[in-house]
N, C-alpha and C positions, 0 to 999 in steps of 0.2 A: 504494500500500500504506500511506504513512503516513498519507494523507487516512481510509483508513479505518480507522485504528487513533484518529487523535484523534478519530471519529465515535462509534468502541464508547463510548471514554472518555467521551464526554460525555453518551450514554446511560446511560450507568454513574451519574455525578456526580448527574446530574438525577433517576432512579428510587429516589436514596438520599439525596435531601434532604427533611428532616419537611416531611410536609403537616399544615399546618392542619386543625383539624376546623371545617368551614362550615357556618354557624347554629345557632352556639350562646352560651350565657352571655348576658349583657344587651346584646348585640347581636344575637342571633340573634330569631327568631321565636316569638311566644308559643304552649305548649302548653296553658295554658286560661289564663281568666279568671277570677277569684275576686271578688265582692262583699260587702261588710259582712262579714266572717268575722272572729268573734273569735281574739284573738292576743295573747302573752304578748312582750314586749321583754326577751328575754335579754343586750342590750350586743353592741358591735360588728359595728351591722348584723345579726342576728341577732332573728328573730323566730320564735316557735313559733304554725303556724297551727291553730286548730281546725276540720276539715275533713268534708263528710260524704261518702260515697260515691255512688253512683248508685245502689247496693241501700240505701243509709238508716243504715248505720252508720259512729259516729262514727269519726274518725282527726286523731292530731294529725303535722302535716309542720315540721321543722326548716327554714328557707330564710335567704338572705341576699341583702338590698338591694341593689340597685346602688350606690344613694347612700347616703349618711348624712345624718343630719337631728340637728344637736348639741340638738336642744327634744327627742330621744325620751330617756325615762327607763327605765331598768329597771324592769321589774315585779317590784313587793315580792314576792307572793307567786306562783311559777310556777300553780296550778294555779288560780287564778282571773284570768283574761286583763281587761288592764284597757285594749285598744286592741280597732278597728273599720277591719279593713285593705280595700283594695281594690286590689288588682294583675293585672298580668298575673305570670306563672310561665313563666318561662324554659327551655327544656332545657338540663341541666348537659353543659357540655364534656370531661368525666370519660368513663372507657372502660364503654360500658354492655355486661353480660353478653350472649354470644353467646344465651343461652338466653331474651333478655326483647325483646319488641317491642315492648316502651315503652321512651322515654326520663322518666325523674325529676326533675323539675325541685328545683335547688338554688340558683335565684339567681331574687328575680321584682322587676320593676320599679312601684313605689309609683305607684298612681295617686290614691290618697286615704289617710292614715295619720291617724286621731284617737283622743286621749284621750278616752275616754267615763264608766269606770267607776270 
């Protein structure tokens, strides 16, 4: 009887300790590829990408580095992008709504970041 009372318990302990959410953030696996897309360096890791959809209209995404790189500068002015990013895009490890089959990516890792403009 006590063998299987410290059995329940330990099913108990085990079914109630956080799980990890697996493949996500800059470790997890990329949800696209982006090339040459212009982008605005807002500080701390943060860059605003300009982005176009698959129907052809424009959209801008907020995202954040994995690294940091102390040579990026803020862009003076937000609505004229004065960088030329090429990353992958990360799925964010954030709780995505029951109602969305996409995951958003919010973190993507730099494969190319230049000042151009």
């Amino acid at each position: 009887m006590k063998v299987i009372r410290i059995g329940i318990l330990c099913l108990i302990f085990l079914s109630c300790q956080k799980k990890e959410t697996p493949g996500c953030g800059c470790d997890g696996p990329s949800v696209k590829v982006v090339e040459n897309v212009q982008a605005s360096y807002l500080g701390n890791s943060h860059f605003l990408l300009r982005l176009t959809s698959e129907t052809g209209s424009p959209y801008e995404e907020i995202v954040r580095s994995c690294t940091l790189d102390e040579a990026w500068t803020k862009t003076a002015e937000i609505t004229n992008p004065d960088y030329l990013i090429s990353a992958e895009l990360k799925r964010g490890c954030g709780d995505t709504p029951s109602y969305s089959s996409i995951y958003l990516p919010d973190q993507f890792k730099i494969i190319s970041a230049e000042k151009v403009f």
